[in-house]
Backbone and ligand atoms as CSV (ligand in chain L), in Angstrom:
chain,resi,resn,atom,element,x,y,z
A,1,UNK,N,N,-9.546,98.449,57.994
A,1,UNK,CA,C,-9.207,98.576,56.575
A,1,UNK,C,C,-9.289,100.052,56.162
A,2,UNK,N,N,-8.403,100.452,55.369
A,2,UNK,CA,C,-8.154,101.877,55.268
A,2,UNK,C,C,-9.564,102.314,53.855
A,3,UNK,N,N,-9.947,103.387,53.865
A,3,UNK,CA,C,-10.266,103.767,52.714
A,3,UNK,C,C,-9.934,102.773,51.286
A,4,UNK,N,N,-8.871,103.176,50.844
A,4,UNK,CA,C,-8.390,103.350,49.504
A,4,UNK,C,C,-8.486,101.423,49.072
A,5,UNK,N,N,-8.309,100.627,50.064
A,5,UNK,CA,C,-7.824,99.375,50.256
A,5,UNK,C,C,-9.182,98.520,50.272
A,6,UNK,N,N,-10.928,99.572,51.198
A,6,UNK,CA,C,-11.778,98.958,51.252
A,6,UNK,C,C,-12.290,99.152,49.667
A,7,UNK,N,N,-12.232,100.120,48.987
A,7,UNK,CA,C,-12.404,100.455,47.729
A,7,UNK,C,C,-12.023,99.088,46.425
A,8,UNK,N,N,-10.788,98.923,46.768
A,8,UNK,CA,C,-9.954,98.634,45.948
A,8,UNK,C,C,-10.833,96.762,45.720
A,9,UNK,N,N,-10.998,96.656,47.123
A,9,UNK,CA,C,-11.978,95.161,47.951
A,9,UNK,C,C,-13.169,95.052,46.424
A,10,UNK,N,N,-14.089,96.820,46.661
A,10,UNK,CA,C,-15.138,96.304,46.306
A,10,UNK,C,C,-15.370,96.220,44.897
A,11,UNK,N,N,-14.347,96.873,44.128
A,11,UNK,CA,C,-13.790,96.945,42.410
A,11,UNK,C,C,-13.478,95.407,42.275
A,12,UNK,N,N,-12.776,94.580,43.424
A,12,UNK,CA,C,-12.401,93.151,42.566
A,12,UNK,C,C,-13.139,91.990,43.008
A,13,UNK,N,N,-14.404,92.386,43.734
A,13,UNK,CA,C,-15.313,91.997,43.855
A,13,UNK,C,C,-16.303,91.852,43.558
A,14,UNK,N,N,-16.826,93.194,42.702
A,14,UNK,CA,C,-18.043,93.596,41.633
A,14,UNK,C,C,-17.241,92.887,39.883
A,15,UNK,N,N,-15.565,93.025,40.025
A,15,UNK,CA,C,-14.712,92.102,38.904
A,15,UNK,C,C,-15.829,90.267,38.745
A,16,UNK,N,N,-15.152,90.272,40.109
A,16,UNK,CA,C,-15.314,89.026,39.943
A,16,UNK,C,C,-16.611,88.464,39.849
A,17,UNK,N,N,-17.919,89.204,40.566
A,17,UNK,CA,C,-19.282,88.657,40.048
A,17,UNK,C,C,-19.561,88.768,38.294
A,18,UNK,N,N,-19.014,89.903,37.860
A,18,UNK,CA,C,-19.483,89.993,36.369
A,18,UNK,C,C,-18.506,89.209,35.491
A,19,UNK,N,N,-17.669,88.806,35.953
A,19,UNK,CA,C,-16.906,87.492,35.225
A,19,UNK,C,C,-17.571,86.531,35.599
A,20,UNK,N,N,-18.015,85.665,36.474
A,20,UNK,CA,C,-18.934,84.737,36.665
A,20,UNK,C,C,-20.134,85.000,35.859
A,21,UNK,N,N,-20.535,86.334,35.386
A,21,UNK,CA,C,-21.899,86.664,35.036
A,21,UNK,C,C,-21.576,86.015,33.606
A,22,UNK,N,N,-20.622,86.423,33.476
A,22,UNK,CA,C,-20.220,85.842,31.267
A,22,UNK,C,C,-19.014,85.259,31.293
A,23,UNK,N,N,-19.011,84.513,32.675
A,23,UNK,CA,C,-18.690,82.946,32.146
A,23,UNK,C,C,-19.527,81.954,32.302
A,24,UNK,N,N,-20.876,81.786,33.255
A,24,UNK,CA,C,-21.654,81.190,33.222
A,24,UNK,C,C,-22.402,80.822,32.051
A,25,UNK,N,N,-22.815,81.756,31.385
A,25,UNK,CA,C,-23.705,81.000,30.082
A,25,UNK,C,C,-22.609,80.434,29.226
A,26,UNK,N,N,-21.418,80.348,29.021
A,26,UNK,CA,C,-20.585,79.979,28.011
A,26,UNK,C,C,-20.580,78.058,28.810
A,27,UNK,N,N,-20.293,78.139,29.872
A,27,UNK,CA,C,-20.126,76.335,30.926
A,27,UNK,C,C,-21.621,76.050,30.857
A,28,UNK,N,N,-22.580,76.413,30.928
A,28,UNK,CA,C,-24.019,76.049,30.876
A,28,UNK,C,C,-23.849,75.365,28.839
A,29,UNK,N,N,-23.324,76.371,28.253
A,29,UNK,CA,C,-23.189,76.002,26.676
A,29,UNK,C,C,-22.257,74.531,26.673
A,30,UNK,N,N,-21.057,74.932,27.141
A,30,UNK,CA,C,-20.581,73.336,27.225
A,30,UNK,C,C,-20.954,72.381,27.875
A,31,UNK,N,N,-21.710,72.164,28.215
A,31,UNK,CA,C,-22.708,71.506,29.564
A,31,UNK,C,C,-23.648,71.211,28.919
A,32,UNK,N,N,-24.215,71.063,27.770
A,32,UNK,CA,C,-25.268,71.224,26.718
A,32,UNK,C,C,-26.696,71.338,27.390
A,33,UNK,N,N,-26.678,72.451,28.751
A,33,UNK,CA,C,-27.441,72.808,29.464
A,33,UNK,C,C,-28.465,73.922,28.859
A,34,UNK,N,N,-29.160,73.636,27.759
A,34,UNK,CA,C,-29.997,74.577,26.791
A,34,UNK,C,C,-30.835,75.433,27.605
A,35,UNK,N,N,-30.778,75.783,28.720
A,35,UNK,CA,C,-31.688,76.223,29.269
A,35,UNK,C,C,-32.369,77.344,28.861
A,36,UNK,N,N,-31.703,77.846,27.640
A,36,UNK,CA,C,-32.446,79.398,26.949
A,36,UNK,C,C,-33.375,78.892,26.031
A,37,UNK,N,N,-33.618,77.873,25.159
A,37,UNK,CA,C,-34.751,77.412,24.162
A,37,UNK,C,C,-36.093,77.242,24.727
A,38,UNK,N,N,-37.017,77.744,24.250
A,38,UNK,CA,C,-38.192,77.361,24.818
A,38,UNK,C,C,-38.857,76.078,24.280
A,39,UNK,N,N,-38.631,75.770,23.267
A,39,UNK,CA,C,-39.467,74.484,22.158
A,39,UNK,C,C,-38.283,73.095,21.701
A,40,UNK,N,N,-37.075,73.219,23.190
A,40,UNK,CA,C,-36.393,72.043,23.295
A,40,UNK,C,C,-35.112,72.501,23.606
A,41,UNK,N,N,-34.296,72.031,22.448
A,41,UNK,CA,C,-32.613,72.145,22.205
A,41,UNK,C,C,-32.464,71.292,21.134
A,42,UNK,N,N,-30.911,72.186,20.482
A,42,UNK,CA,C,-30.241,71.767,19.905
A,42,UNK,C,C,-30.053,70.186,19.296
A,43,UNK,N,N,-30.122,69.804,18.065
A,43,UNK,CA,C,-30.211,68.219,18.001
A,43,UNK,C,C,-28.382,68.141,18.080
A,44,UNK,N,N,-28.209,66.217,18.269
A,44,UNK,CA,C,-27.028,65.987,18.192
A,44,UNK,C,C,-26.834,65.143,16.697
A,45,UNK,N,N,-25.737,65.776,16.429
A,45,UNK,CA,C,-25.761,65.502,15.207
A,45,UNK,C,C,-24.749,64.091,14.752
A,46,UNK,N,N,-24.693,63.334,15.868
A,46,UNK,CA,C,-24.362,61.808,15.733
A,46,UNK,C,C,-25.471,60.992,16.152
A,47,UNK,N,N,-26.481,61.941,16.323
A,47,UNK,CA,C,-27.953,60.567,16.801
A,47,UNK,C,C,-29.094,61.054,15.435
A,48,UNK,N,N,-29.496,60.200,15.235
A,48,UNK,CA,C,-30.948,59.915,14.215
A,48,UNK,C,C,-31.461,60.834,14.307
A,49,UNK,N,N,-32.303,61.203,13.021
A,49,UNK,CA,C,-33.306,62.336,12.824
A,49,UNK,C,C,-33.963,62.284,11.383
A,50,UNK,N,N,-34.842,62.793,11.861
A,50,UNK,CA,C,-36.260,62.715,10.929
A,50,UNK,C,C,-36.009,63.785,10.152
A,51,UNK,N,N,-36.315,63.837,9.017
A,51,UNK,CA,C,-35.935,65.035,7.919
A,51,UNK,C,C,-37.469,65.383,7.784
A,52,UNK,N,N,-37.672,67.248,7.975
A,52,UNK,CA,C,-39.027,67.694,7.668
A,52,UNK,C,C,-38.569,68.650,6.557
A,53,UNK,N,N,-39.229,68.560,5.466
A,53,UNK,CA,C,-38.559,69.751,4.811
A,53,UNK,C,C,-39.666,70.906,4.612
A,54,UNK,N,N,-39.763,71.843,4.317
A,54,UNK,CA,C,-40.478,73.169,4.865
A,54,UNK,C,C,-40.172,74.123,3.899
A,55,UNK,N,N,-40.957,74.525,3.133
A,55,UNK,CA,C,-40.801,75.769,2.392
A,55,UNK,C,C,-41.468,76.793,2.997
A,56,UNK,N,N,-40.606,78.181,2.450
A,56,UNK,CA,C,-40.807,79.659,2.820
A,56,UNK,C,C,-41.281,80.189,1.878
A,57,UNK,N,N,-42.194,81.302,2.093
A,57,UNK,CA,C,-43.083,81.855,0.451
A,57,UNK,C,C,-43.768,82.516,1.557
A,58,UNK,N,N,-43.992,84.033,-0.107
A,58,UNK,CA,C,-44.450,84.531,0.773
A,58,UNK,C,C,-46.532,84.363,0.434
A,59,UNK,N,N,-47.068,84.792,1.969
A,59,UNK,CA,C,-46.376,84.801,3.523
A,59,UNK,C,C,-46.893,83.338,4.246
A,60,UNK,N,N,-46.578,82.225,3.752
A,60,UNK,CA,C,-46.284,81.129,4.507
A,60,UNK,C,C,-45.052,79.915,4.637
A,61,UNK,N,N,-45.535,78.971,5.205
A,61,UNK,CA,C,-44.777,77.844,5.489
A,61,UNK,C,C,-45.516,76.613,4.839
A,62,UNK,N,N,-44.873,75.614,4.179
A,62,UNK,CA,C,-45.608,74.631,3.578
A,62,UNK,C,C,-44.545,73.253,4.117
A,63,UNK,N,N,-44.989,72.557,5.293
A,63,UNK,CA,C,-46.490,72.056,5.547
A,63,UNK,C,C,-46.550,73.702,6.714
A,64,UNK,N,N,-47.330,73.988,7.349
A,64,UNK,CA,C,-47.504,74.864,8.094
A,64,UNK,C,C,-47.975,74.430,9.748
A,65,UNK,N,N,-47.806,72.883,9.200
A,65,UNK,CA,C,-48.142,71.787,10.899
A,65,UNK,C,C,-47.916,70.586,10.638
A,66,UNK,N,N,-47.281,70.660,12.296
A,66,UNK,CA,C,-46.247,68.986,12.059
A,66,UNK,C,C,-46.289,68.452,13.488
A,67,UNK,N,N,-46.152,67.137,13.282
A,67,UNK,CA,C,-46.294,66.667,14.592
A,67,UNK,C,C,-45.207,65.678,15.064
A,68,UNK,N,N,-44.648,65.989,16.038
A,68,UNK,CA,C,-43.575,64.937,16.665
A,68,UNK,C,C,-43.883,64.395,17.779
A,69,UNK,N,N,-43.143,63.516,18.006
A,69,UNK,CA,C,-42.649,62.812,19.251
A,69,UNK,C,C,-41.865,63.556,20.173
A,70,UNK,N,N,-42.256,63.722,21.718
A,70,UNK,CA,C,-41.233,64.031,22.587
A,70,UNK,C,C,-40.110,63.434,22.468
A,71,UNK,N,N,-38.629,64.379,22.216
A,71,UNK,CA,C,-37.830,63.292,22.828
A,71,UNK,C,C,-37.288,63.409,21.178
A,72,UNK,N,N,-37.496,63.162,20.311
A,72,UNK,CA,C,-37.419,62.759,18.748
A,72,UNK,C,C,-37.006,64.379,18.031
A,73,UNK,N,N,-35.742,63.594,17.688
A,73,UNK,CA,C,-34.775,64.617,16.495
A,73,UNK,C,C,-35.482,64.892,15.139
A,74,UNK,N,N,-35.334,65.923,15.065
A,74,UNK,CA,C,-35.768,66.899,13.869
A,74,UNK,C,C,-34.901,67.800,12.603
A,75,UNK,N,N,-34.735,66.860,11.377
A,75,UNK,CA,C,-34.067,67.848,10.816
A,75,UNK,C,C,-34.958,68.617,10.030
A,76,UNK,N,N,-34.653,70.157,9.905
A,76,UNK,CA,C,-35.758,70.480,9.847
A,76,UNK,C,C,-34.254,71.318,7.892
A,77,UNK,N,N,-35.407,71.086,6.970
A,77,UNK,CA,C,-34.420,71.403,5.919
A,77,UNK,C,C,-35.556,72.203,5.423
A,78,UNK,N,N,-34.908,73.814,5.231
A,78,UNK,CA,C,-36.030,75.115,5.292
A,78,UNK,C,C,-35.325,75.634,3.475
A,79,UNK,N,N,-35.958,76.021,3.118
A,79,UNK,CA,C,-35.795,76.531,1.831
A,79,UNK,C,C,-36.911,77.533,1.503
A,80,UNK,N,N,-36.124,78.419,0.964
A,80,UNK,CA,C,-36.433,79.821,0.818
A,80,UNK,C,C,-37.241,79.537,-0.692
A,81,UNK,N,N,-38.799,79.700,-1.348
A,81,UNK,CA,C,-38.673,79.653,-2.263
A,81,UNK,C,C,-39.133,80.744,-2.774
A,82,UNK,N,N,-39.767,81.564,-2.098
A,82,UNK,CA,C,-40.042,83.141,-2.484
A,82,UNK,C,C,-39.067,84.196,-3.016
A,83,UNK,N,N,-39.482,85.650,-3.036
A,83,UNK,CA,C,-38.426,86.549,-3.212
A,83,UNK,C,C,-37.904,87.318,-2.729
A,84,UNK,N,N,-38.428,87.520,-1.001
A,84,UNK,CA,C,-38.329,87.886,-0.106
A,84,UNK,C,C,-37.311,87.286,0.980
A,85,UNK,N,N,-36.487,88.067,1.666
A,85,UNK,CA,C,-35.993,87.396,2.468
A,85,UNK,C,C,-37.165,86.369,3.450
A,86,UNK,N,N,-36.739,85.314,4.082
A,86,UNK,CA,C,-37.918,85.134,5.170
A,86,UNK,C,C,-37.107,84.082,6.604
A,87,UNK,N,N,-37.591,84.108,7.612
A,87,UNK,CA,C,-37.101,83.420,9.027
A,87,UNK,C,C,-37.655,82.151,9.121
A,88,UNK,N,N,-37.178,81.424,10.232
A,88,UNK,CA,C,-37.581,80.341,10.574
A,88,UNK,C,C,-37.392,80.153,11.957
A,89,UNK,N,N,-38.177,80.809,12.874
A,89,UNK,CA,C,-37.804,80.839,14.334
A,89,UNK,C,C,-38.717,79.868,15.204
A,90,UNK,N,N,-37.628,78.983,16.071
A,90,UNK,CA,C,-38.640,77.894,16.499
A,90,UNK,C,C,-38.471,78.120,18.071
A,91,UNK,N,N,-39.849,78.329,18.426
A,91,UNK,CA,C,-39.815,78.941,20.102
A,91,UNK,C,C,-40.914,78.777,20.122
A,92,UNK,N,N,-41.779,79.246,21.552
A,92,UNK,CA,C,-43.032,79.148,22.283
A,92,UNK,C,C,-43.744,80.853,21.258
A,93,UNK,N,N,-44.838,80.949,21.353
A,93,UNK,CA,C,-45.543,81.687,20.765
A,93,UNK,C,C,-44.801,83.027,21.364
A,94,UNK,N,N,-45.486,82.929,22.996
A,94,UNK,CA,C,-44.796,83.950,23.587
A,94,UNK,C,C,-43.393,84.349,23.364
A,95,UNK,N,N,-42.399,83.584,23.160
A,95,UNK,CA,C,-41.681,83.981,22.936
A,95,UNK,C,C,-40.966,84.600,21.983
A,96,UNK,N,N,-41.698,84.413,20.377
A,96,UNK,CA,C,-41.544,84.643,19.685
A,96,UNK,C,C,-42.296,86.417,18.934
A,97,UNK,N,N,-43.696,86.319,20.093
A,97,UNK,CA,C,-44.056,87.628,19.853
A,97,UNK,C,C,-43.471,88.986,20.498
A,98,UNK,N,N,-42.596,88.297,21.909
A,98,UNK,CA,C,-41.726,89.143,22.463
A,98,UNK,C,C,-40.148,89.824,21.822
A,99,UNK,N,N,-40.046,88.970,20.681
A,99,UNK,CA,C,-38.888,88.845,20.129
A,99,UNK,C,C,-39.811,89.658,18.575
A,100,UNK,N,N,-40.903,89.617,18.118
A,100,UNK,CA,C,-41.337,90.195,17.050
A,100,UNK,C,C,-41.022,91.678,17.120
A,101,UNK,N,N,-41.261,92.134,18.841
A,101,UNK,CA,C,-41.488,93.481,19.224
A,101,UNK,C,C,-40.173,93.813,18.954
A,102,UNK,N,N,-39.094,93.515,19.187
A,102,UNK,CA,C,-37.393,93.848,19.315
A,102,UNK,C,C,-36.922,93.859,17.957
A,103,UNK,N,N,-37.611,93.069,16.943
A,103,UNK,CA,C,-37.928,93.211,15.673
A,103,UNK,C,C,-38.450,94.318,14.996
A,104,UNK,N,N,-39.560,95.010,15.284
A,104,UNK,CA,C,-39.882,95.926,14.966
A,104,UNK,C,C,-38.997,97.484,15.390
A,105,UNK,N,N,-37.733,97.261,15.791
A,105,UNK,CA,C,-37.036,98.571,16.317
A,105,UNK,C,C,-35.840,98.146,15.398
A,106,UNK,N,N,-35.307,96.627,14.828
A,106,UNK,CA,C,-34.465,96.349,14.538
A,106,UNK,C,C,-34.887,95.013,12.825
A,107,UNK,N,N,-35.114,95.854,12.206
A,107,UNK,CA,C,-36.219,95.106,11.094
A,107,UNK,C,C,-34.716,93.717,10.536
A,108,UNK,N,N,-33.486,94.399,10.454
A,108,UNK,CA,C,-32.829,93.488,9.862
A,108,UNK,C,C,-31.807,93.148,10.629
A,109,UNK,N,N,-31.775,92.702,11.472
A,109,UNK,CA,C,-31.501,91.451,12.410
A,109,UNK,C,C,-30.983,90.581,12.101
A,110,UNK,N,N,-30.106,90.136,11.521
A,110,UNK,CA,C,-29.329,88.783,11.561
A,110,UNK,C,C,-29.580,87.689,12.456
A,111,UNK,N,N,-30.226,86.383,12.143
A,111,UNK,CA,C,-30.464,85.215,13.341
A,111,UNK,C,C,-29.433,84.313,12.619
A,112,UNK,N,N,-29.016,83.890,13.657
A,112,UNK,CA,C,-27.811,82.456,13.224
A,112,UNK,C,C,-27.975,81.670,14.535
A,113,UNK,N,N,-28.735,81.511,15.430
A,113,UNK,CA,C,-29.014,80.653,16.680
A,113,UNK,C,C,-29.133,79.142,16.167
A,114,UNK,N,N,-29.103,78.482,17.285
A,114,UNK,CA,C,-29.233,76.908,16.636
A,114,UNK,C,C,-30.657,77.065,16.602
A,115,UNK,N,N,-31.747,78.040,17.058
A,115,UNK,CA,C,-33.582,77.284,16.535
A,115,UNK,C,C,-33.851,78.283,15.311
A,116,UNK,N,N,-33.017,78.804,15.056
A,116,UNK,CA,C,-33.636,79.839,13.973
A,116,UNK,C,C,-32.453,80.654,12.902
A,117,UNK,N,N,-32.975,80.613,11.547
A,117,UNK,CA,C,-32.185,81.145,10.509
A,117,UNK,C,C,-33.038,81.925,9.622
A,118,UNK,N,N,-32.287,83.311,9.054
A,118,UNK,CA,C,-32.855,84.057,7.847
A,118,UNK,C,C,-32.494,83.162,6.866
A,119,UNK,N,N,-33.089,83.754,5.761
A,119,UNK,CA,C,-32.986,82.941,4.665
A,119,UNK,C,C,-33.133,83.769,3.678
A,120,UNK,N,N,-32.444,84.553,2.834
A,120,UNK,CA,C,-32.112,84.907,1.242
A,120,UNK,C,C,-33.051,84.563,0.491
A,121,UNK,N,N,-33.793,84.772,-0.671
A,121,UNK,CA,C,-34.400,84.015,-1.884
A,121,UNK,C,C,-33.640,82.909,-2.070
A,122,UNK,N,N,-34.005,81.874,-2.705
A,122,UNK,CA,C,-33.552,80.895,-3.105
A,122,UNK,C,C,-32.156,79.935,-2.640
A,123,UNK,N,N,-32.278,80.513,-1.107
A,123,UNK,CA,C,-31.238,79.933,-0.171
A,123,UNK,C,C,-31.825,78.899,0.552
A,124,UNK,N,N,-31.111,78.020,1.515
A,124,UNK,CA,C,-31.751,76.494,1.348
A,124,UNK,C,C,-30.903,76.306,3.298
A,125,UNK,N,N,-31.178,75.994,4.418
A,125,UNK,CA,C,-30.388,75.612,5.482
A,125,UNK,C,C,-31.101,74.794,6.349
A,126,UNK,N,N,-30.619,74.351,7.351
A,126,UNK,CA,C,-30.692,73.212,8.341
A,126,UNK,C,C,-30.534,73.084,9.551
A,127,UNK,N,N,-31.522,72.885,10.219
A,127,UNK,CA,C,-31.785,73.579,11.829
A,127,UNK,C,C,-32.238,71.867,11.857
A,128,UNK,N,N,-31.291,71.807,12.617
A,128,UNK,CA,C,-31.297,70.235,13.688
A,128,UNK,C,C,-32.034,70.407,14.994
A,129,UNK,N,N,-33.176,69.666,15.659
A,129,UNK,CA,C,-33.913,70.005,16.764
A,129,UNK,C,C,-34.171,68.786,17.756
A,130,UNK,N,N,-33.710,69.129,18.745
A,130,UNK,CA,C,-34.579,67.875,19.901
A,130,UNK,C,C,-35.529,68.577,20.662
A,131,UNK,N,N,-36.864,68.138,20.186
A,131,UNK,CA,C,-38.272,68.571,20.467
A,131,UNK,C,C,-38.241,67.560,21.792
A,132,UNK,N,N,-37.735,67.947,23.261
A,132,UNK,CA,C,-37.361,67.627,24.318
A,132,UNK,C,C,-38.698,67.663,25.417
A,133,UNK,N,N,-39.643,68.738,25.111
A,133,UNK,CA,C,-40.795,69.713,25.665
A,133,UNK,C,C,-42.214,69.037,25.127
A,134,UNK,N,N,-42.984,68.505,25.716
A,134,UNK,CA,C,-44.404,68.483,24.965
A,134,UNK,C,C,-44.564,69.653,25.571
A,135,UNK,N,N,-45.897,69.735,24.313
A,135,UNK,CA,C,-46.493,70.954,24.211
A,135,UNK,C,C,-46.866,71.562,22.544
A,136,UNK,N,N,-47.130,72.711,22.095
A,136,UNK,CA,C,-47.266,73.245,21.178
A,136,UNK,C,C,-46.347,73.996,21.333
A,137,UNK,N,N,-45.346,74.109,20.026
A,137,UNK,CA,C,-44.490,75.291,19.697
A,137,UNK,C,C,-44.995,75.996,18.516
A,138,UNK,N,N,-44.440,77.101,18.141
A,138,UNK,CA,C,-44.043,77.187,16.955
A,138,UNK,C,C,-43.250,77.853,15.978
A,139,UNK,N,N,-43.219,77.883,14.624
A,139,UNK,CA,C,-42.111,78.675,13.922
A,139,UNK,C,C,-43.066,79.846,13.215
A,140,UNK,N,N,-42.133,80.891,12.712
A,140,UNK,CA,C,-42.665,82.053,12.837
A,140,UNK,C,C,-41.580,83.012,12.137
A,141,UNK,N,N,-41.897,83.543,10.905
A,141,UNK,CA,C,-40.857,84.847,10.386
A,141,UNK,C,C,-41.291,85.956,11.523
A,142,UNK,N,N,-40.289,87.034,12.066
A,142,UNK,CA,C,-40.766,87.744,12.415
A,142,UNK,C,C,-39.944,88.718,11.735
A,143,UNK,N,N,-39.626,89.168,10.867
A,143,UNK,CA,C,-39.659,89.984,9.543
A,143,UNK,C,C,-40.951,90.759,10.039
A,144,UNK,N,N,-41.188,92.255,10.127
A,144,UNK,CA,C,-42.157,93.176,10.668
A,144,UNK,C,C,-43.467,92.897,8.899
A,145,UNK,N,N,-44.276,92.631,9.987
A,145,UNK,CA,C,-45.220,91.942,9.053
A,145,UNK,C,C,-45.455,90.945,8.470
A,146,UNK,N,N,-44.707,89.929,8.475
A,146,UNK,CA,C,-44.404,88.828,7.864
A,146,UNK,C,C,-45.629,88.062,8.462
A,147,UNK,N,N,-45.270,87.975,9.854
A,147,UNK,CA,C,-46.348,87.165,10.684
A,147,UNK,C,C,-47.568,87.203,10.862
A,148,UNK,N,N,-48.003,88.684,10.836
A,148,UNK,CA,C,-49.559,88.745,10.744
A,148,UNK,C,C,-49.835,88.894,9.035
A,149,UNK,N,N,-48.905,88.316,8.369
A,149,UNK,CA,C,-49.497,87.837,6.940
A,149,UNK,C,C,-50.047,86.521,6.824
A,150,UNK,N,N,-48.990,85.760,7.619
A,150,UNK,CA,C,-49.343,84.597,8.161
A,150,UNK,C,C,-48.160,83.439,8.033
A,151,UNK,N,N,-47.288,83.934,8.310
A,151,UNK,CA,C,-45.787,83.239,8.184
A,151,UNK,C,C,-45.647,83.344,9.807
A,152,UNK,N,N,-46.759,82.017,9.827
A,152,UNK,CA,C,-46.638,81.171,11.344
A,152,UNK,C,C,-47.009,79.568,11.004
A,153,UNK,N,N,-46.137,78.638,11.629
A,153,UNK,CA,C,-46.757,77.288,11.612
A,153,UNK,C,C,-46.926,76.735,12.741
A,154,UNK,N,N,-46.894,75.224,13.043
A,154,UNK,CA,C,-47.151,75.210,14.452
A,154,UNK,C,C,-46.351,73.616,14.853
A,155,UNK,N,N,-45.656,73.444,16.062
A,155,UNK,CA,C,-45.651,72.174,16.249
A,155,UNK,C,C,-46.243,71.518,17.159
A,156,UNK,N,N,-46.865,70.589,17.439
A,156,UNK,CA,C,-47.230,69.987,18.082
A,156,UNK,C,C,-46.526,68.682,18.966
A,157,UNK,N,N,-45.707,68.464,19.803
A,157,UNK,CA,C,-45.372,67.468,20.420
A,157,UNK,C,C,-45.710,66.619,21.248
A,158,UNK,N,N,-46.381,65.423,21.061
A,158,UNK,CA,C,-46.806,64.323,22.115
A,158,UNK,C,C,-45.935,63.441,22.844
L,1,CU,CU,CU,-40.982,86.236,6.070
């Protein structure tokens, strides 16, 4: 194989791994293969669910602990009633303090994920959940400071 030709090999070869690289998470997405959530996946929104409703203020969550069933859909209906913007991020602790840090370089952040939404003053939204995982999760503004105010709650799943 000449030069120019072995070259040419390893350009549509390094092509083709990084197209597999970002097309994979998109077929894992249609595949409803959640494998990025730590505190479950996504609810379906033709099967049953439990309505929790949850206020934001500052700096908490009211109820601030809840307990589910493995396995058992969650609508979780979050309302902003403070004057502050505030989050609703539902993940493993760890994961959420790793994500506080990326926060603190990037204070206003836009979240629109299916476990987590900002929220405006007096704005009102709806995060559908299949709490899939026992264990303890929990939700958490990470708004820089928010959290060690104490805008953390917790879930508990049996
Ligand atoms: Cu907040």
């Amino acid at each position: 194989m000449n030069y120019q030709l072995e070259n040419k090999m390893k350009t549509i070869k390094l092509a083709t791994a990084l197209a597999a690289l970002l097309i994979a998470p998109a077929f894992a997405h249609d595949q409803h293969e959640h494998g990025s959530f730590s505190a479950g996946e996504p609810g379906n929104p033709k099967k049953s669910a439990r309505t929790i409703e949850i206020l934001l203020n500052e700096m908490d969550y009211a109820p601030a602990r809840i307990e589910v069933k493995r396995g058992e859909q969650i609508r979780f209906v979050l309302r902003n009633v403070g004057k502050e913007d505030h989050e609703f991020l539902l993940a493993t602790t760890k994961e959420n303090l790793a994500h506080a840090e990326v926060m603190k370089k990037h204070p206003h952040m836009e979240h629109d994920d299916p476990n987590g939404v900002r929220l405006a003053p007096h704005k009102t939204a709806e995060i559908l959940w299949k709490f899939t995982k026992a264990g303890t999760f929990e939700f958490s503004c990470l708004i820089p400071g928010h959290r060690d105010y104490g805008m953390v709650g917790h879930v508990t799943v049996n």
